[in-house]
C-alpha positions as CSV (number, residue, x, y, z in Angstrom):
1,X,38.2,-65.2,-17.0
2,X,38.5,-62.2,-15.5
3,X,41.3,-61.8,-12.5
4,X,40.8,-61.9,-8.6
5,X,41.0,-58.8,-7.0
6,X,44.2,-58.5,-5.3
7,X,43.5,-57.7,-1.2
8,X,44.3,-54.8,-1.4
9,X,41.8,-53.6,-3.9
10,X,38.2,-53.6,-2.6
11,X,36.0,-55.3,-4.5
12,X,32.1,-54.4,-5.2
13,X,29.9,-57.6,-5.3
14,X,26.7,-57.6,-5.8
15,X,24.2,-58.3,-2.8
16,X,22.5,-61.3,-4.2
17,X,25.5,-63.2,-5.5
18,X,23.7,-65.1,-7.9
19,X,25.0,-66.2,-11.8
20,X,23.2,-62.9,-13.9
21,X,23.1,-63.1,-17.4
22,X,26.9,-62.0,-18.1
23,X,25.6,-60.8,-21.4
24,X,23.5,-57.9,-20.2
25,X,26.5,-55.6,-20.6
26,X,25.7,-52.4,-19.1
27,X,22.3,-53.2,-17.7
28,X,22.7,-54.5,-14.6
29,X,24.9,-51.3,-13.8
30,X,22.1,-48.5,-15.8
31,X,19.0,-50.3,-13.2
32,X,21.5,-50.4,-10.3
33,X,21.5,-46.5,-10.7
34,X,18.3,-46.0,-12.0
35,X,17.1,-48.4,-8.6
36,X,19.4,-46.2,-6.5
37,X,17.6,-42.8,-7.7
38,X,14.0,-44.2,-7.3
39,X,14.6,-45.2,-3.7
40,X,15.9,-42.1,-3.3
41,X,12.9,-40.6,-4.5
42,X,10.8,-42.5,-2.3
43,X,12.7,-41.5,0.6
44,X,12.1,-37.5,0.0
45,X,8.5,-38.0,-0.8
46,X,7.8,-40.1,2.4
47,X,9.6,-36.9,4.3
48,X,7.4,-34.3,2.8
49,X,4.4,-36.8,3.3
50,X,5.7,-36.7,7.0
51,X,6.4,-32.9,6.9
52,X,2.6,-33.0,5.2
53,X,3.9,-30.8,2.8
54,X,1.9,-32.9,0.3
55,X,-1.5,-32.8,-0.6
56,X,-3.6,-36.7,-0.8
57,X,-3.4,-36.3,-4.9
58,X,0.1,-35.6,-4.8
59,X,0.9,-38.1,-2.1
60,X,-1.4,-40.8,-4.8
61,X,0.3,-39.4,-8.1
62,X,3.9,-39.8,-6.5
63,X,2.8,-43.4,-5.0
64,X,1.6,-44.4,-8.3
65,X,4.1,-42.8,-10.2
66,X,7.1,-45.1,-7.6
67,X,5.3,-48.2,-7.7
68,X,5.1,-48.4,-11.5
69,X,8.9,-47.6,-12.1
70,X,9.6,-50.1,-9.4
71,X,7.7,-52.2,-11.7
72,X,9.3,-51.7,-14.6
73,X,12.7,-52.3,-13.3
74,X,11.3,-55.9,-12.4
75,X,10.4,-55.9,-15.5
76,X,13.4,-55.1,-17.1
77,X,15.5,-57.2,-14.7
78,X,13.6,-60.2,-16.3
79,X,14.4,-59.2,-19.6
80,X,18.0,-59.4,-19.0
81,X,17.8,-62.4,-16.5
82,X,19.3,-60.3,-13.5
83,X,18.8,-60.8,-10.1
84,X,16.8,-58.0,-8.6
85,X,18.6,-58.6,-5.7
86,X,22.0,-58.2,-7.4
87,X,20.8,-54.3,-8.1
88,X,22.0,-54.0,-4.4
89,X,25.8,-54.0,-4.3
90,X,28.4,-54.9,-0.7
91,X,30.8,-51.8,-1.1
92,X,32.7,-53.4,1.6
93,X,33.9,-51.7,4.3
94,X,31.8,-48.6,3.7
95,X,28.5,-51.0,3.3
96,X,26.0,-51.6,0.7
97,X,24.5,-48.9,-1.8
98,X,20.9,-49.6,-1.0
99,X,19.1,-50.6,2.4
100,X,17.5,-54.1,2.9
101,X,13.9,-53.9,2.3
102,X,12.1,-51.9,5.3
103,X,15.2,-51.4,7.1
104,X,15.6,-48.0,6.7
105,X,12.9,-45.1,7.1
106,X,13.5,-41.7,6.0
107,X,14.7,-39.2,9.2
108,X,15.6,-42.0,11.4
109,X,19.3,-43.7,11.9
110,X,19.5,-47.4,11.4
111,X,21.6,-50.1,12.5
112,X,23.7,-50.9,9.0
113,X,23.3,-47.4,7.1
114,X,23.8,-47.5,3.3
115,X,24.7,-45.0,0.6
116,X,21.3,-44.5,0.0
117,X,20.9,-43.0,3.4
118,X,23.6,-40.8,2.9
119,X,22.5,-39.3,0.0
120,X,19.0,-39.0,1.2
121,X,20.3,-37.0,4.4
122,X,22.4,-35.3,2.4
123,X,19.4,-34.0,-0.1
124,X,17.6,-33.7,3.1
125,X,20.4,-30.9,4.6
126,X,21.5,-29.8,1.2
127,X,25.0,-29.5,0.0
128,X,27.0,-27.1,-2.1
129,X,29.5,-27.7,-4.3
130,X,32.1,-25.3,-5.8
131,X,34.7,-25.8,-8.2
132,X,36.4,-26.5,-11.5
133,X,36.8,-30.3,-13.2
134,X,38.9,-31.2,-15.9
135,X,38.3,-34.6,-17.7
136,X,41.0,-36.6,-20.2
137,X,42.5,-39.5,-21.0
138,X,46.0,-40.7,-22.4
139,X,47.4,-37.5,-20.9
140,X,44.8,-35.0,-22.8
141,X,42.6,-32.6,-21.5
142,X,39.6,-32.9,-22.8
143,X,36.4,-31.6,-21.0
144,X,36.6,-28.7,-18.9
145,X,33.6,-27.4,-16.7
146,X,33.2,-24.7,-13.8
147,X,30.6,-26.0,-11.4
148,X,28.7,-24.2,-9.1
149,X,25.9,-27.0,-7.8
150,X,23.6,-26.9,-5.2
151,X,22.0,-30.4,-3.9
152,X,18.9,-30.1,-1.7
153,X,15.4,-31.8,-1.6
154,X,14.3,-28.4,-0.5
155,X,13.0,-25.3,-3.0
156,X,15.9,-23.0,-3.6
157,X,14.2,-19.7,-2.6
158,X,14.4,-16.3,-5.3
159,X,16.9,-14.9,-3.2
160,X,19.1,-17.5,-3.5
161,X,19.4,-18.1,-7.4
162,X,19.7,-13.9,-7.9
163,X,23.0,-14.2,-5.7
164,X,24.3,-16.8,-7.4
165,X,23.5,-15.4,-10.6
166,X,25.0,-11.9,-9.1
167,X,28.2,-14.0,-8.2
168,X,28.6,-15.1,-11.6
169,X,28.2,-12.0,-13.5
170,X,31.1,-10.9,-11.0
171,X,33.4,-14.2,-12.0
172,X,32.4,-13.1,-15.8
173,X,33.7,-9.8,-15.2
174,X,37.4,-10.9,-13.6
């Protein structure tokens, strides 16, 4: 039996609360993210359908291609007996990962937002990150990796990737 979180640690509990198969191991985790990542796919293609930056076959070949992931993760929730509803977690205080079905649309603010919304205004905006990460345990350093990353639903235009490439020739160089 596994102990109660103290009240001072947050705990993450799934949406749906029911009894999942506790032998699925990873998997209710791997379709939680895999859940989170095709919502948020959905989201950017209902903002270039919006934008009508997408043509009616692309618009049916990105609906088609949604709808049948969204069906195999029903289908792969069955095979592990988990809730679909438990892919959703409460991240207490700073909400739930995933909005409640057609509460949130892409480019507008809602009541409760969730992570997913974050993340989709944050692809929407674009973001870049800058800096150095160092991963270990029992005090050893084992993975080291210089990041240069830049998040964004939007193309990254020629001009763009030839000064970043400039600026790391010039970091090469030091």
């Amino acid at each position: 039996m596994s102990p109660e979180p103290s009240p001072e640690e947050p705990s993450i509990i799934p949406i749906g609360k029911s009894q999942s198969n506790s032998e699925a191991g990873l998997a209710p985790l791997l379709l939680t993210v895999i859940e989170l990542v095709r919502q948020l796919m959905e989201a950017q293609v209902i903002r270039r359908m919006d934008a009508e930056m997408l043509s009616d076959e692309e618009l049916d070949r990105a609906a088609e291609s949604l709808r049948q992931l969204e069906e195999q993760v029903i289908k792969l929730c069955e095979v592990f007996d988990i809730d679909p509803e438990d892919l959703n977690l409460d991240l207490g205080e700073i909400g739930t990962l995933l909005p409640k079905s057609g509460e949130y649309y892409p480019g507008e603010n809602s009541e409760n937002p969730s992570i997913l919304e974050l993340l989709d205004r944050i692809l929407n905006t674009g973001v870049v990150l800058d800096g150095s990460l160092d991963l270990g345990l029992a005090e050893l350093s084992l993975i080291h990796a210089r990041l240069h990353l830049v998040l964004t639903s939007k193309p990254i235009s020629q001009s763009e990737k030839e000064g970043r490439r400039k600026k790391e020739e010039g970091r090469r160089k030091k």
